[in-house]
Backbone as CSV, one residue per row, in Angstrom:
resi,resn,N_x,N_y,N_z,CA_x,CA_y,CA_z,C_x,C_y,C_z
1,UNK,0.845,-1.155,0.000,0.000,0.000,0.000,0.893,1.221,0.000
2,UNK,0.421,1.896,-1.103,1.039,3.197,-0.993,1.281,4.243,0.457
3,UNK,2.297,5.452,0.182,2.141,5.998,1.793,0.962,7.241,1.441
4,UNK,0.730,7.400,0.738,-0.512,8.438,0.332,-1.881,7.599,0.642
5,UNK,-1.913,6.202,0.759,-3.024,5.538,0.803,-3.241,5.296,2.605
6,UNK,-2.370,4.922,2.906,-1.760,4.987,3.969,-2.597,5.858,5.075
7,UNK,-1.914,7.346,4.507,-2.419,8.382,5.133,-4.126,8.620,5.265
8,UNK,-4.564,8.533,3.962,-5.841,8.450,3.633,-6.884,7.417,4.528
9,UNK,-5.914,6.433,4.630,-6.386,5.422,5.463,-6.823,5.822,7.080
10,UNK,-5.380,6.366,7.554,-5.251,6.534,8.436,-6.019,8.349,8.915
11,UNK,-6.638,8.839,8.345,-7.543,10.385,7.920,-8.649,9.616,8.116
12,UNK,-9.568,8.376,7.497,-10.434,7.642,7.964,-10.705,7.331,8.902
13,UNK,-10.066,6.544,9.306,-9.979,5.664,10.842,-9.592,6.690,12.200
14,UNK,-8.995,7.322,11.835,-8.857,8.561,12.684,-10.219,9.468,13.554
15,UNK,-11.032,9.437,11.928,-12.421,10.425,12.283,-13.161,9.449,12.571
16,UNK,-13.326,8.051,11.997,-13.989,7.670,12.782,-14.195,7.152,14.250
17,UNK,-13.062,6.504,14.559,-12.648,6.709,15.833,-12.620,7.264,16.932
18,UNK,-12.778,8.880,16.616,-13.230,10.187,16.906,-14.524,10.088,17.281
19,UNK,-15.372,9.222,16.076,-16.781,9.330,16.092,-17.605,8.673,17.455
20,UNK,-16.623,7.519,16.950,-17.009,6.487,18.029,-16.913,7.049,19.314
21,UNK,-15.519,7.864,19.868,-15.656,8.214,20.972,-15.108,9.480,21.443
22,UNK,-16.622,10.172,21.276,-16.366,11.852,21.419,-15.735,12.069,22.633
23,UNK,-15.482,13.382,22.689,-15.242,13.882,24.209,-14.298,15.202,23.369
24,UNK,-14.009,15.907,24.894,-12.509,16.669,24.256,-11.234,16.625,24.648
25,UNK,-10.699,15.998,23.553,-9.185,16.002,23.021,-8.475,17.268,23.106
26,UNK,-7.011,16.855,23.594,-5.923,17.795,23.221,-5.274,17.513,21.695
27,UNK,-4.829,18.288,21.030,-4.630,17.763,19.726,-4.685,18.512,18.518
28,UNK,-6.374,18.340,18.620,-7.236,18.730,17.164,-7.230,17.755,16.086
29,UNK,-7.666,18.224,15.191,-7.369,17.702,13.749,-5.610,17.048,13.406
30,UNK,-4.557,17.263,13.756,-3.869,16.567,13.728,-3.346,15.571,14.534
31,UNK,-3.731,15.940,15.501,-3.198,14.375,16.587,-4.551,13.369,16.271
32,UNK,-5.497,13.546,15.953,-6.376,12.508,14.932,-5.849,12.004,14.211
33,UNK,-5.415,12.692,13.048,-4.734,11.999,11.704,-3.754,11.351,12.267
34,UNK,-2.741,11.975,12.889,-1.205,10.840,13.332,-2.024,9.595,14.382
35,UNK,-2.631,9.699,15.266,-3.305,8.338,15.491,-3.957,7.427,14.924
36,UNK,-4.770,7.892,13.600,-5.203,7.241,12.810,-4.642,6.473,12.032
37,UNK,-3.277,7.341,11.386,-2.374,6.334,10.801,-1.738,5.177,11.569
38,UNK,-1.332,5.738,12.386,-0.947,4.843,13.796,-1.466,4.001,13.851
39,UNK,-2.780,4.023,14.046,-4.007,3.078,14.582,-4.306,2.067,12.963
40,UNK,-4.110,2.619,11.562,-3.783,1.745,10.837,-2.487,0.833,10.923
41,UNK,-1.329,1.037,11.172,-0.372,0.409,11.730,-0.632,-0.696,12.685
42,UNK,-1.084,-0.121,13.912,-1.380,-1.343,14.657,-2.408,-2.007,14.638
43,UNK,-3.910,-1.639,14.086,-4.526,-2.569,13.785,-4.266,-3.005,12.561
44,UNK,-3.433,-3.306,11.658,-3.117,-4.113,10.523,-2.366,-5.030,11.371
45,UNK,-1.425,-4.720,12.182,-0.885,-5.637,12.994,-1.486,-6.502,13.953
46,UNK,-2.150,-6.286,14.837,-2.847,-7.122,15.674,-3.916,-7.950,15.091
47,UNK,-4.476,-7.036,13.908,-5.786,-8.228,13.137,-4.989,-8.926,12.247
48,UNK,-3.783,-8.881,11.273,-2.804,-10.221,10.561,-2.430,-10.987,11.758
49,UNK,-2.113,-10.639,12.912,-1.740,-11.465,13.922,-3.006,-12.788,14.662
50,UNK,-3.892,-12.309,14.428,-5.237,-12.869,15.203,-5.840,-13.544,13.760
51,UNK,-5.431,-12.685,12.504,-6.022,-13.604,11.210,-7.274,-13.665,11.026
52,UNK,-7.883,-12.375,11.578,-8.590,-11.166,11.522,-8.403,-10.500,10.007
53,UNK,-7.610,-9.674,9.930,-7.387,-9.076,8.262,-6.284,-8.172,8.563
54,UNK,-5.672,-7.834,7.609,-4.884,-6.670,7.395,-5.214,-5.949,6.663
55,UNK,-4.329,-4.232,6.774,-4.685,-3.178,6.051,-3.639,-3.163,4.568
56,UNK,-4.468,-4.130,4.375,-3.588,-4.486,2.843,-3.961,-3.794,1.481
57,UNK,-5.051,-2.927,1.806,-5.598,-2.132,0.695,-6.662,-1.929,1.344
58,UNK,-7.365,-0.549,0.485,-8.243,-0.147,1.288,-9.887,-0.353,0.704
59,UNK,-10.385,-1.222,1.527,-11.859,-1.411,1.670,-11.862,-1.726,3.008
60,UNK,-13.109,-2.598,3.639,-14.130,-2.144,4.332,-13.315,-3.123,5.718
61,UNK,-12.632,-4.128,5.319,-11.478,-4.984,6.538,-10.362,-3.820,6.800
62,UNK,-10.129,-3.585,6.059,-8.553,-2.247,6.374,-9.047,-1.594,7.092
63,UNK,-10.137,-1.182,6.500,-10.761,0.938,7.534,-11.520,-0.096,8.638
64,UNK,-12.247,-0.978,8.827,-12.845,-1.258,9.991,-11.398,-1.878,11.465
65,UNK,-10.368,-2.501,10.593,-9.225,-2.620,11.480,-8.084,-1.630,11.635
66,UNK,-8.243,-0.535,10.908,-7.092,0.278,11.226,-8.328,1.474,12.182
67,UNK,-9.838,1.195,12.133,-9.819,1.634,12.995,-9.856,1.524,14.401
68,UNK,-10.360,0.378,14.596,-10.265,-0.613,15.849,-8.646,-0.139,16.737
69,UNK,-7.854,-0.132,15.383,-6.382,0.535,16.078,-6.220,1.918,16.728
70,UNK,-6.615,2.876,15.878,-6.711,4.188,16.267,-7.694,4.300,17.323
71,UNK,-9.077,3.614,17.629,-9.804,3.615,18.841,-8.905,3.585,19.866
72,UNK,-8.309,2.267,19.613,-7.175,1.553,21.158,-6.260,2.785,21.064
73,UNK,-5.671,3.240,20.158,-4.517,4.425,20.072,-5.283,5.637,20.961
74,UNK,-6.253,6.349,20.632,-7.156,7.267,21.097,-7.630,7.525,22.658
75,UNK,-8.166,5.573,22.925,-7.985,5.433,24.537,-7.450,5.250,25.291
76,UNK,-5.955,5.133,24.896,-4.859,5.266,25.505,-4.312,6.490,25.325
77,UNK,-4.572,7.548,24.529,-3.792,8.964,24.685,-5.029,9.344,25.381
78,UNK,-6.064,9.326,25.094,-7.035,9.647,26.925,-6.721,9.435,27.957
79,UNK,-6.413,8.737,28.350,-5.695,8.027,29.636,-4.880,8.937,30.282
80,UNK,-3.850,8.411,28.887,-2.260,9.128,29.645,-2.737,10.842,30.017
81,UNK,-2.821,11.264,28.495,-2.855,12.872,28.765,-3.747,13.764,30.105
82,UNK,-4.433,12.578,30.406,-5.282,13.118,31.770,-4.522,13.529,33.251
């Protein structure tokens, strides 16, 4: 996967993630996107690991597991930053 796809990916999963679990963030609009990508990173990793799916291109297994990543990424920078 490209790193432009990547990003795009990770701009997805980011907002939705967001969606899933409002509140207010320190950040903004970019500490979204860098978690999102993030959160594509590690959920491509933990779901090829479990054999679940990877973010091997982008449809509806990639963006639903890279966002699952950026969620876990998201509730853990909640945490800490508190």
């Amino acid at each position: 996967m490209g790193f432009l796809t990547w990003i795009l990916l990770g701009l997805v999963a980011g907002i939705l993630a967001k969606w899933i679990m409002p509140g207010k963030d320190g950040g903004g609009f970019i500490m979204t996107v860098l978690l999102g990508v993030a959160g594509a990173f590690v959920g491509g990793y933990i779901g090829s690991k479990l054999g679940i799916g990877a973010t091997d291109g982008f449809n509806i297994v990639s963006i639903a597991t890279a966002t699952a990543g950026a969620f876990l990424l998201l509730f853990i920078y909640n945490k800490v930053s508190k």
